[in-house]
C-alpha positions as a Python dict, from the first residue, in 0.01 Angstrom:
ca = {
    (1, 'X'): (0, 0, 0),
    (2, 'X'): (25, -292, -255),
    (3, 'X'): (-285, -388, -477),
    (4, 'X'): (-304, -699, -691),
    (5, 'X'): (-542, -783, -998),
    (6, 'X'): (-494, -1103, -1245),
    (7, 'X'): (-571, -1201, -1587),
    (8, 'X'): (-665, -1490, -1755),
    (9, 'X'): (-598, -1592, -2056),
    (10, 'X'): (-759, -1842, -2259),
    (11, 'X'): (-452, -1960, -2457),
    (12, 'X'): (-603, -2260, -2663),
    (13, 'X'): (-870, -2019, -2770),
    (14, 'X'): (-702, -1702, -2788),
    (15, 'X'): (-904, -1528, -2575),
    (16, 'X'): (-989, -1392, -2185),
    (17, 'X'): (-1064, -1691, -2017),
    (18, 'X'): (-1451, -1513, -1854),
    (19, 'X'): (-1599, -1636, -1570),
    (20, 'X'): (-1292, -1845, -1371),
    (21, 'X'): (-1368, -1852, -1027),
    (22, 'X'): (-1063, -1707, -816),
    (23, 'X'): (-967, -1735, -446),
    (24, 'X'): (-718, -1471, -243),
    (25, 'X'): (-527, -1667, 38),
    (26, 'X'): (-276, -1527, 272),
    (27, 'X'): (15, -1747, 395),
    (28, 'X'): (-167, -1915, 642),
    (29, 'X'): (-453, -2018, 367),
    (30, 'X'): (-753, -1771, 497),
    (31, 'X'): (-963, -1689, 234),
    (32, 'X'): (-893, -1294, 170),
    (33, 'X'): (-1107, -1256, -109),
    (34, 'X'): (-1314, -1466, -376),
    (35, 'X'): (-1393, -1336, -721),
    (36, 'X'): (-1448, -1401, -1040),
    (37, 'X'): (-1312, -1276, -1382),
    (38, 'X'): (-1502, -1045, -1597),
    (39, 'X'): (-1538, -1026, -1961),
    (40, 'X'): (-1213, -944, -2064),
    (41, 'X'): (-1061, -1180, -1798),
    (42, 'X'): (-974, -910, -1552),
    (43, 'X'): (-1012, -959, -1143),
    (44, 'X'): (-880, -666, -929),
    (45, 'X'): (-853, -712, -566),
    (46, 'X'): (-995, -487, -330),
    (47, 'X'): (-730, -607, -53),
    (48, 'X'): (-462, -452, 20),
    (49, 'X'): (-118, -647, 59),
    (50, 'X'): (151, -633, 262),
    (51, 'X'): (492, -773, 280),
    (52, 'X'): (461, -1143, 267),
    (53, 'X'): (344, -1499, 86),
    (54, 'X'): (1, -1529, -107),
    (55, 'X'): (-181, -1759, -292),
    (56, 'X'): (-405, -1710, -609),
    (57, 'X'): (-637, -2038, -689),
    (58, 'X'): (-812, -2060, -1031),
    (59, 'X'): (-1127, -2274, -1028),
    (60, 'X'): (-964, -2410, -1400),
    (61, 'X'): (-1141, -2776, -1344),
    (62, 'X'): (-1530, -2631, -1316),
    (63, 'X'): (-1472, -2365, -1553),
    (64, 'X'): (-1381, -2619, -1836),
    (65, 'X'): (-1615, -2874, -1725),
    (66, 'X'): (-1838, -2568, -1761),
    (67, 'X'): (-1731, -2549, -2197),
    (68, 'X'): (-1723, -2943, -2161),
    (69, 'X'): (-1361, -2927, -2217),
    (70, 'X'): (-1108, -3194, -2058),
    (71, 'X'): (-859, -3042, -1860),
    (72, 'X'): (-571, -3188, -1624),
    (73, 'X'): (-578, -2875, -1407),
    (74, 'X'): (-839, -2947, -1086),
    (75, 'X'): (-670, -2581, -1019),
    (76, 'X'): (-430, -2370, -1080),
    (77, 'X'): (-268, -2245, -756),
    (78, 'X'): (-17, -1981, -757),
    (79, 'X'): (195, -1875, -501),
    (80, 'X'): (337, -1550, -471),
    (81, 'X'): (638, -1336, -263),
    (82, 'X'): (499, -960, -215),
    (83, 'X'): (706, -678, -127),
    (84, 'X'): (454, -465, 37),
    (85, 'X'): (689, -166, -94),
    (86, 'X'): (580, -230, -451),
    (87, 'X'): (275, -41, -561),
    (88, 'X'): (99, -300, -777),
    (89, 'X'): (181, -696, -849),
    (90, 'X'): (-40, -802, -1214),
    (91, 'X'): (-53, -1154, -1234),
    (92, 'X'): (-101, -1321, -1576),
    (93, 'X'): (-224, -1684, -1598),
    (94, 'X'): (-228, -1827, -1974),
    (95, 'X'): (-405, -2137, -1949),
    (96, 'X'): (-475, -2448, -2222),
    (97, 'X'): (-651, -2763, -2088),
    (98, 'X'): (-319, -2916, -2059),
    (99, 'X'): (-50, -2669, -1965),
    (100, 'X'): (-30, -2316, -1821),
    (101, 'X'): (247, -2044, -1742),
    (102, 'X'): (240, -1757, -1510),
    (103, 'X'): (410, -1408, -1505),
    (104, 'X'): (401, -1065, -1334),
    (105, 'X'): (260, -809, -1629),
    (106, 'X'): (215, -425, -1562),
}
């Protein structure tokens, strides 16, 4: 059983990057899950994985229209290899308005 959760990080303003809308696809692109993060930037996924490809897409372009910041990210979509033998996959998004990185945290 393999659970997955993601944070967002505000990196411009050095802080959780609340309310970014976020979309759980599997391989073939069906919606798995939708959420959005909370107040420290947090989503956890109630889905449970299993060995295979899945995507993770960050509504980045409403959320900054939303501050009335300009952005070149539309979204941020990240694609990801899960070994369904692994207990828990953290995915870390730090996002500016005109660059972002990506890593698997704990």
């Amino acid at each position: 059983m393999t659970t997955c959760s993601t944070h967002v990080l505000d990196a411009a303003a050095g802080r959780p990057a609340v309310g970014i809308d976020v979309t759980l696809l599997d391989a073939d692109g069906t919606v798995l899950e939708t959420g959005r993060t909370d107040d420290d930037g947090r989503l956890r996924w109630a889905t449970t994985l299993r060995t295979g490809t899945y995507a993770l897409r960050y509504a980045t372009g409403a959320w900054f229209a939303a501050a009335g910041v300009a952005t070149i990210h539309a979204a941020v979509h990240l694609e990801v290899l899960v070994d369904g033998t692994e207990p828990h996959y953290h995915l870390a998004l730090l996002l500016s308005p005109f660059a972002c990185t990506t890593y698997r945290g704990s």
